[in-house]
C-alpha positions as CSV (number, residue, x, y, z in Angstrom):
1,X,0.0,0.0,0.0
2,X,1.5,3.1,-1.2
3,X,2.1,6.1,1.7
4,X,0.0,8.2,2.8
5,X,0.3,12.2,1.3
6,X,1.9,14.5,3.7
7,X,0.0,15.6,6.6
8,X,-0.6,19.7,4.9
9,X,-1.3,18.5,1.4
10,X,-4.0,20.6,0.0
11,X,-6.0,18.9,-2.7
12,X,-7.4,22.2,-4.3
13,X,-8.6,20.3,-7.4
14,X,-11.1,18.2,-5.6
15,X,-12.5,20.9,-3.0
16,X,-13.1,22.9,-6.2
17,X,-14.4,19.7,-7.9
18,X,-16.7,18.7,-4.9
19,X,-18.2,22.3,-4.4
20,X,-19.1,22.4,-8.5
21,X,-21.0,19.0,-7.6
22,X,-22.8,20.4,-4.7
23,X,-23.8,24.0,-6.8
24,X,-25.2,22.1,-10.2
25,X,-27.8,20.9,-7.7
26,X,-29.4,24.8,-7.9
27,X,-29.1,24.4,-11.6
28,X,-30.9,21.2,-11.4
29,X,-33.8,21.8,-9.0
30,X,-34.2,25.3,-11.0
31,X,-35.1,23.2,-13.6
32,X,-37.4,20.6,-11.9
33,X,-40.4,22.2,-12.0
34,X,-40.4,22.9,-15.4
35,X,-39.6,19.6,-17.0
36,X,-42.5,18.3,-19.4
37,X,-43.2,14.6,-17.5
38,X,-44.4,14.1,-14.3
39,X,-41.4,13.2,-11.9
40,X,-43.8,12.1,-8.4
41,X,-46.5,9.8,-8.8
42,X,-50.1,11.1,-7.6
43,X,-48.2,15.0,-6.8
44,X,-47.3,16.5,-10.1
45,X,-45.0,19.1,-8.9
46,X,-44.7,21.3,-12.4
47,X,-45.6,24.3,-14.0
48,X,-48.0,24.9,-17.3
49,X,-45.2,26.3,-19.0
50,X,-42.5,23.4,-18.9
51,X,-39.4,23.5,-21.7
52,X,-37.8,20.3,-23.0
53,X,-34.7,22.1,-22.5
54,X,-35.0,22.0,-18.8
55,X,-35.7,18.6,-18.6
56,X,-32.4,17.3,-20.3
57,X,-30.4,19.6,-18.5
58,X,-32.2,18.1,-15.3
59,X,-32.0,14.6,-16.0
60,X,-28.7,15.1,-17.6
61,X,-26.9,16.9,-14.1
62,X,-28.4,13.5,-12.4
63,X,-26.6,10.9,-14.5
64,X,-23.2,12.1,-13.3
65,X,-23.3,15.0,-10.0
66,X,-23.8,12.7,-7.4
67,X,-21.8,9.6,-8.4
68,X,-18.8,12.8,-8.7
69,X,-19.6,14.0,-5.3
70,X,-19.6,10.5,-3.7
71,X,-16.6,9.5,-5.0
72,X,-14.7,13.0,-3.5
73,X,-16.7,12.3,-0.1
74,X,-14.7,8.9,0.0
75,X,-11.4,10.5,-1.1
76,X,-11.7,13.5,2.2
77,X,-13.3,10.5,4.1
78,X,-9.8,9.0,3.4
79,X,-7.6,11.9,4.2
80,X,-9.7,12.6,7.5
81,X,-9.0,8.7,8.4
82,X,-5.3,9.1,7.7
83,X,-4.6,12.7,9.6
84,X,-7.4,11.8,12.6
85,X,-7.9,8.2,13.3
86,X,-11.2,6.5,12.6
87,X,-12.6,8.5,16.0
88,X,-11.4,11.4,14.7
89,X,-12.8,10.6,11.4
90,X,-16.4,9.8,12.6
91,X,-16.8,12.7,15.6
92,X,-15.7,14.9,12.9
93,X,-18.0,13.4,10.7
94,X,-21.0,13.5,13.2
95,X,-20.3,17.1,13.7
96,X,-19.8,18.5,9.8
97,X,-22.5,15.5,8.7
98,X,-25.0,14.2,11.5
99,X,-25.7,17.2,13.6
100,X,-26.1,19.5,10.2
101,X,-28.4,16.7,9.1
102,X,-30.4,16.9,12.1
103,X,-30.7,20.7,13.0
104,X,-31.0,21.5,9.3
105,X,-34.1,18.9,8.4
106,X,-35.9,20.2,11.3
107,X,-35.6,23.3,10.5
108,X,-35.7,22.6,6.2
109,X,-38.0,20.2,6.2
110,X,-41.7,22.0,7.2
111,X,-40.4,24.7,4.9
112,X,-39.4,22.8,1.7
113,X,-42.2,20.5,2.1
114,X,-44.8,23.5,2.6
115,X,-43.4,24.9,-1.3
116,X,-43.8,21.8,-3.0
117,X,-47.0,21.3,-1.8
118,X,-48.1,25.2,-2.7
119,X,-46.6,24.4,-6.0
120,X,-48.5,21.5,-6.9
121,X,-51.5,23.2,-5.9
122,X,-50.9,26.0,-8.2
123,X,-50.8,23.7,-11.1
124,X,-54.5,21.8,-9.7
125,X,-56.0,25.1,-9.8
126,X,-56.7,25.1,-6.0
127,X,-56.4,28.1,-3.6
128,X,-52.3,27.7,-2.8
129,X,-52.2,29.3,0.6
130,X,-55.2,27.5,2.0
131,X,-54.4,24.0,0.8
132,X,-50.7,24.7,2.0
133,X,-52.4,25.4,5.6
134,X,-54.9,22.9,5.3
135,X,-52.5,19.9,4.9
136,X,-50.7,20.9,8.2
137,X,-53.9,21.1,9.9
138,X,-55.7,17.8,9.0
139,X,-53.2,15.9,6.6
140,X,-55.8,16.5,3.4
141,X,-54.5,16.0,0.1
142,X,-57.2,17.3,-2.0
143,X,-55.9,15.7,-5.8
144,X,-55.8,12.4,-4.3
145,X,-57.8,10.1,-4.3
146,X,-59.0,8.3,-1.1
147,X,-56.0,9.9,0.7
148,X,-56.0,9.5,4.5
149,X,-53.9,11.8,6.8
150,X,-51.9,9.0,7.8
151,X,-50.1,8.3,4.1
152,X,-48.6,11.9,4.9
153,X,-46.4,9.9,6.7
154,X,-44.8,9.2,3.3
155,X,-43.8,12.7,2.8
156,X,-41.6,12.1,5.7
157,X,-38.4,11.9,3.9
158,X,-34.4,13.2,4.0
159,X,-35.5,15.5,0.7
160,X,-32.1,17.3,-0.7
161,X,-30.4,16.4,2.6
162,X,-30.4,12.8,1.9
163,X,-26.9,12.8,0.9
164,X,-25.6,13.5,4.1
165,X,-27.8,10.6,5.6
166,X,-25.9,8.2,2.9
167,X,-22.9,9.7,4.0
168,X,-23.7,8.5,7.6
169,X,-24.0,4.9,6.3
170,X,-21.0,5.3,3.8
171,X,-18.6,6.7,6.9
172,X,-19.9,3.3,9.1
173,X,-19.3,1.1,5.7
174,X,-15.4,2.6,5.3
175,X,-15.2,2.0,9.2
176,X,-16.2,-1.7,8.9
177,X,-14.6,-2.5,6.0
178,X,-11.7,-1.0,7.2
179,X,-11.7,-3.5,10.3
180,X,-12.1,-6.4,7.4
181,X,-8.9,-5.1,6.0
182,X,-6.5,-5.5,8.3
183,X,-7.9,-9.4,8.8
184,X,-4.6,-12.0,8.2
185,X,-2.2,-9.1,9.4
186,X,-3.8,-6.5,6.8
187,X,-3.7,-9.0,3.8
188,X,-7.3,-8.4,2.7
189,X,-6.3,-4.6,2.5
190,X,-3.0,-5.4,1.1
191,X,-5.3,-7.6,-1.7
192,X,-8.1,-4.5,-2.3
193,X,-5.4,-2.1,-2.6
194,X,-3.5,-4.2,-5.1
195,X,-6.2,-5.0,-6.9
196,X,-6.8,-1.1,-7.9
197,X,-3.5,-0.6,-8.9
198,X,-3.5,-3.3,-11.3
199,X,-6.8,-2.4,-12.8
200,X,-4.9,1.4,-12.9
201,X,-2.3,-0.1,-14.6
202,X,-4.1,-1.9,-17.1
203,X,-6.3,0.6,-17.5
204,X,-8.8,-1.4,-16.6
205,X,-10.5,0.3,-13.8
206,X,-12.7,2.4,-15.5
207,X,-14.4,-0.5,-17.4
208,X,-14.7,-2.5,-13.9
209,X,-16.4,0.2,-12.5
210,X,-18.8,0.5,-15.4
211,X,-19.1,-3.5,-15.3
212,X,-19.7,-3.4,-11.7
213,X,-22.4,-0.6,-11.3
214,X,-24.4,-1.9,-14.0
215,X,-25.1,-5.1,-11.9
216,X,-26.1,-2.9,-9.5
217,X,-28.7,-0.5,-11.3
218,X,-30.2,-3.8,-12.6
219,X,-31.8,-4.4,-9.1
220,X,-33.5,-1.2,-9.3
221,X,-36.8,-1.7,-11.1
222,X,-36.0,1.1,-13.7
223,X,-32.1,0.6,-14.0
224,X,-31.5,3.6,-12.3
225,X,-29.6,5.4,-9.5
226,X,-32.1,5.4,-6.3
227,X,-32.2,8.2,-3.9
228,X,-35.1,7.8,-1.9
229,X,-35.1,7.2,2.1
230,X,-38.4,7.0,2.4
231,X,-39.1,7.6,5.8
232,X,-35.8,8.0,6.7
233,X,-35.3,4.0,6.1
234,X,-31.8,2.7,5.2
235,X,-32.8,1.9,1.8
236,X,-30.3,-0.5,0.5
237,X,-30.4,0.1,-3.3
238,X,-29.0,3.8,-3.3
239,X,-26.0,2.7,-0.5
240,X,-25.2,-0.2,-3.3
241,X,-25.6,1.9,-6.4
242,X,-23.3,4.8,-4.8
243,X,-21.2,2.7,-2.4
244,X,-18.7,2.3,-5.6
245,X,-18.2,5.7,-6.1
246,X,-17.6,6.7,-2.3
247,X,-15.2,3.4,-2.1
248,X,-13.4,4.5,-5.3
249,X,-12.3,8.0,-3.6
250,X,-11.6,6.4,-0.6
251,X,-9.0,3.8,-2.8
252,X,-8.0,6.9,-4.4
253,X,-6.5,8.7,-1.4
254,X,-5.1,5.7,-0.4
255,X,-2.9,5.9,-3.9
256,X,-2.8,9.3,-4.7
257,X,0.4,8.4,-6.6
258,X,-2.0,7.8,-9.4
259,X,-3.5,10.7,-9.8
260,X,-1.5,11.7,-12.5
261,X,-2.5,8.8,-14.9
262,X,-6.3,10.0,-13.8
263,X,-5.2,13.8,-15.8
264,X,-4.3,12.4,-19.1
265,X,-7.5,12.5,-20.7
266,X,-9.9,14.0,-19.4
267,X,-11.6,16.2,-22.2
268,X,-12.1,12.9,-24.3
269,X,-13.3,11.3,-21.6
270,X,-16.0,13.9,-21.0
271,X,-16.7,14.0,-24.9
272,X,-17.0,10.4,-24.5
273,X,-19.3,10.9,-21.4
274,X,-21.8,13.8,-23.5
275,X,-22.6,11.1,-26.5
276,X,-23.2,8.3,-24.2
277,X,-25.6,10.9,-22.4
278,X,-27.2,11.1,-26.1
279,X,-27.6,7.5,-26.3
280,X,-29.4,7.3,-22.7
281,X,-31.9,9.7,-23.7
282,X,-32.5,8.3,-26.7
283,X,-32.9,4.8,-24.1
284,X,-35.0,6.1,-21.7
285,X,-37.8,8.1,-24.2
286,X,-38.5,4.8,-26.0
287,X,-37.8,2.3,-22.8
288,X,-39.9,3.6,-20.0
289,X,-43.4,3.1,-21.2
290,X,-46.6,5.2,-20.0
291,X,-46.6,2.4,-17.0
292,X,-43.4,3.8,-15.9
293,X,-41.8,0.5,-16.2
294,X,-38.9,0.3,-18.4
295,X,-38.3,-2.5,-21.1
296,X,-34.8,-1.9,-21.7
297,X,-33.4,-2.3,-18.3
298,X,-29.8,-3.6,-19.4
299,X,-29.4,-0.9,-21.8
300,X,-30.6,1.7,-19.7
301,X,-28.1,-0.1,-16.8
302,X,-25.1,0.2,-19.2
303,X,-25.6,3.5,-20.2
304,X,-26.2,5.0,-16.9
305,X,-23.0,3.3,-15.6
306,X,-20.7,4.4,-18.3
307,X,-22.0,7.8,-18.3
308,X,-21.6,7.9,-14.6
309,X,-17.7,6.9,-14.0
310,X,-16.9,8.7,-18.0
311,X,-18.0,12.0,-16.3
312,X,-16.2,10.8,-12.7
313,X,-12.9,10.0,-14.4
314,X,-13.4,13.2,-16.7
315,X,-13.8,15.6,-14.6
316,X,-11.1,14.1,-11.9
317,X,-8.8,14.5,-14.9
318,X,-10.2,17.8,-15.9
319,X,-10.0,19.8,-12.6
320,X,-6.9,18.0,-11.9
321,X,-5.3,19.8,-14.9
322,X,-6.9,23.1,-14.6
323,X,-7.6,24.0,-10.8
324,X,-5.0,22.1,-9.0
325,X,-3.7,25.5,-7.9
326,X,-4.6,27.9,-5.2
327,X,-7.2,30.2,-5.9
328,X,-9.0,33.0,-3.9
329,X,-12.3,32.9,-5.9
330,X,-12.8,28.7,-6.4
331,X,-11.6,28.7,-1.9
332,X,-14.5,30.8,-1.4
333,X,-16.9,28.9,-4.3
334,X,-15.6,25.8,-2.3
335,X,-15.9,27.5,1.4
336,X,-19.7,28.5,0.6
337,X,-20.7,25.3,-1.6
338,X,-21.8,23.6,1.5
339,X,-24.5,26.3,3.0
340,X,-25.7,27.2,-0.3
341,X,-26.6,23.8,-1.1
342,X,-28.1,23.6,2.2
343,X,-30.6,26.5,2.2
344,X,-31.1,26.2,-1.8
345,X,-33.9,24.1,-2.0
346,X,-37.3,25.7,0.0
347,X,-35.8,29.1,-1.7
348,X,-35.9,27.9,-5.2
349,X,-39.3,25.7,-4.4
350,X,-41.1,28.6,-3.0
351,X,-40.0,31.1,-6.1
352,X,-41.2,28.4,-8.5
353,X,-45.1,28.2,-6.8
354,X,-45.0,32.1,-6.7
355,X,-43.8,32.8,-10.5
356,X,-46.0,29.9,-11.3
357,X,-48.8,32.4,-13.1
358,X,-45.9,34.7,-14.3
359,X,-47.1,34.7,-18.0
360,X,-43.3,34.0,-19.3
361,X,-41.8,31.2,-20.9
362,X,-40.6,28.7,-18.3
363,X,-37.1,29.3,-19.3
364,X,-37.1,33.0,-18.6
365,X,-38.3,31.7,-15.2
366,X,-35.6,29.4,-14.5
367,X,-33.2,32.6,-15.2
368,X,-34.9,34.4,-12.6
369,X,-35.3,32.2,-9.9
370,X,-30.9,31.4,-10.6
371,X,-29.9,35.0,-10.4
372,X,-32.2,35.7,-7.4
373,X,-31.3,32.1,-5.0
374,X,-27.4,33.3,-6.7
375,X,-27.9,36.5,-4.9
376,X,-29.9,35.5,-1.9
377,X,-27.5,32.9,-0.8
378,X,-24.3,34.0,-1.3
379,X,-25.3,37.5,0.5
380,X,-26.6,35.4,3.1
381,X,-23.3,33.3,3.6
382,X,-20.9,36.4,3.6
383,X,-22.5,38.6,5.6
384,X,-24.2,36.1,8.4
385,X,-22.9,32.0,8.0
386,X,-19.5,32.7,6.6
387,X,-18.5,35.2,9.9
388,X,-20.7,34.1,12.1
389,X,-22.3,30.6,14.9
390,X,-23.8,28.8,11.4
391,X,-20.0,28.8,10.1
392,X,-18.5,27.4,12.5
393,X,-21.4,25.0,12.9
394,X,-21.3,23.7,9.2
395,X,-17.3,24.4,8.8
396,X,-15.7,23.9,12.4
397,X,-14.9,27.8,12.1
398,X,-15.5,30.8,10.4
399,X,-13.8,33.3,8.0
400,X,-14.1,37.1,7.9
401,X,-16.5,38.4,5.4
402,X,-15.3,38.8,2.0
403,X,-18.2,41.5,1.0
404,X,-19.2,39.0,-1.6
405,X,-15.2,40.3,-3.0
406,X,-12.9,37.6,-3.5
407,X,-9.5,38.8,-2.3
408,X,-6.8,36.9,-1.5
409,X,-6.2,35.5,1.9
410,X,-9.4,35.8,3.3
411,X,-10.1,32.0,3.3
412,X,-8.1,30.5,5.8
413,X,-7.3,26.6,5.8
414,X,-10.1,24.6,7.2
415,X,-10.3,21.5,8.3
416,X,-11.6,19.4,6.1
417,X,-15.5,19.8,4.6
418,X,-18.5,17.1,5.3
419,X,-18.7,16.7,1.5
């Protein structure tokens, strides 16, 4: 097993990497609204005006951002073992992951939930505010059928935080396996850790993890990556579909003597990446039938998967090349990535129900909902989170306000982020 990276290595390329992950999520839930299907069965959570347009770009940013951000979770889940411990690792990681997971669904949850269902009543013509109020009050649903107060129990659910609850499982997975490692004086480890440089070195790794995760998105019923908790329950298929991808980083740290094979190339890679997206849509229109099953479930499988770990090893390769370098302005993109995506979500929801009869094309409302959640949240982080308790509370300490200005030397080093 190769040694470990000096104790003050700064890997700027992947904090820059990891925040762009976390911020195409605004892009992405900008756009939910107006795609032009239905995306919840019996709540159909859309505007009139939707834009095919907004629906590629949305199910487009899902074939690839999470698997990314997973697989830079396990690499700073690595580093975090090697400088810490594996205490150290988890308390930090029940500070940065669990306790921001439980104060911020608490206070996120009644909030988001409360826009989506104002949105959806917008689009079934019923009086927003008072169905809104009403569901709080007795548990109606009025566009469902024979729905009794207690399915709202079903709502109950992680919503955008639901990452950091499959980080919670991930960090417990790395621990355990970890343990499994070391069995026969570390030879299991020794094996595992071989085993991915070989597969480096034959430049097989990429296809094994294509291979690999298509076996995986065939237990879904649709072939796809699962992110539903519903109910908060440790719902196995997204922990098996995403477990690669964390375990990947995690190998990664553990090699970083590789990285330099990862930066060869990375803009084919991501070409490559863009027309197998091409070819999943062009799956996925003519598989998944109006009975939302999906008759092409080993193509739609493969594509996924090779989309997924093209646009992994791309951008590795990609940011790698270009922002492995210290920079004021991607420190404080990467610094603020964390609230931003926190607090995104009931923002963006509630502008959607409220623009919803705006009589502009949905695309024009998509721009304006961006620049406004752009300006809300990162005037929000440097004037209040950034200096202040929520900073120190989501980063472990906090920075002097830049005045939304990027200047140099105004983000210190900080330990390492939950992401």
């Amino acid at each position: 097993m190769n040694d470990a990276p000096a104790p003050h290595t700064r890997y700027h390329a992947f904090d820059s990497l990891r925040a762009v992950m976390m911020l195409l999520g605004l892009v992405l839930h900008a756009c939910q609204y107006y795609v032009t299907i239905p995306l919840f069965p019996g709540f159909d959570f859309r505007d009139v005006r939707t834009s095919g347009l907004a629906g590629l770009t949305f199910f487009g940013i899902h074939t690839f951002r999470m698997q990314t951000f997973f697989a830079m979770a396990g690499f700073f889940a690595a580093l975090l073992c090697d400088r810490r411990g594996v205490r150290g690792m988890w308390s930090n990681r029940m500070k940065r992951v669990g306790l921001p997971l439980l104060v911020g669904w608490l206070i996120l949850f009644p909030i988001t939930i409360s826009a989506f269902l104002f949105g959806i009543a917008k689009r079934e013509g019923l009086p927003a505010w008072e169905t809104t109020l009403n569901w709080w009050t007795t548990g109606q649903i009025p566009w469902v059928e024979d729905w009794q107060p207690l399915y709202s129990l079903f709502l109950i659910s992680p919503l955008h935080l639901w990452f950091l609850y499959a980080l919670l499982w991930f960090y417990m997975g790395a621990i355990v396996f970890r343990q499994i490692g070391k069995i026969g004086k570390g030879a299991i480890g020794r094996g595992v850790n071989g085993l991915f440089r070989r597969l480096t070195a034959w430049h097989l790794l990429l296809p094994a993890g294509i291979g690999f995760t298509t076996l995986t998105l065939l237990i879904s019923p649709l072939a796809l990556f699962d992110q539903s908790f519903p109910v908060f329950l440790p719902n196995p298929l997204p922990l098996i579909q995403f477990g690669p991808f964390f375990a990947f980083g995690w190998l990664l740290y553990r090699n970083v003597d590789l990285l330099p094979s990862m930066a060869r190339w990375p803009v084919p890679t991501l070409v490559a990446a863009a027309l197998m997206l091409v070819v999943y849509f062009g799956v996925t229109a003519s598989a998944i039938g109006p009975d939302g099953r999906n008759s092409m479930r080993l193509e739609t499988a493969a594509v996924s998967s090779a989309i997924a770990w093209l646009a992994v090893f791309g951008f590795i390769g990609l940011f790698l090349r270009y922002f492995n370098r210290p920079s004021p302005a991607m420190r404080y993109v990467s610094d603020s990535a964390y609230w931003v995506y926190l607090a995104h979500l009931p923002l963006i929801y509630w502008m959607q129900g409220l623009l919803f009869d705006l009589p502009v094309p949905a695309l024009v409302k998509i721009g304006i909902i961006l620049s406004v959640s752009i300006v809300v949240l990162y005037a929000s982080y440097d004037l209040i989170v950034r200096p202040g308790v929520i900073g120190r509370f989501l980063n472990g300490r906090s920075y002097p306000s830049a005045r939304l200005g990027l200047r140099s030397g105004t983000s210190p080093t900080p330990e390492p982020s939950p992401n």
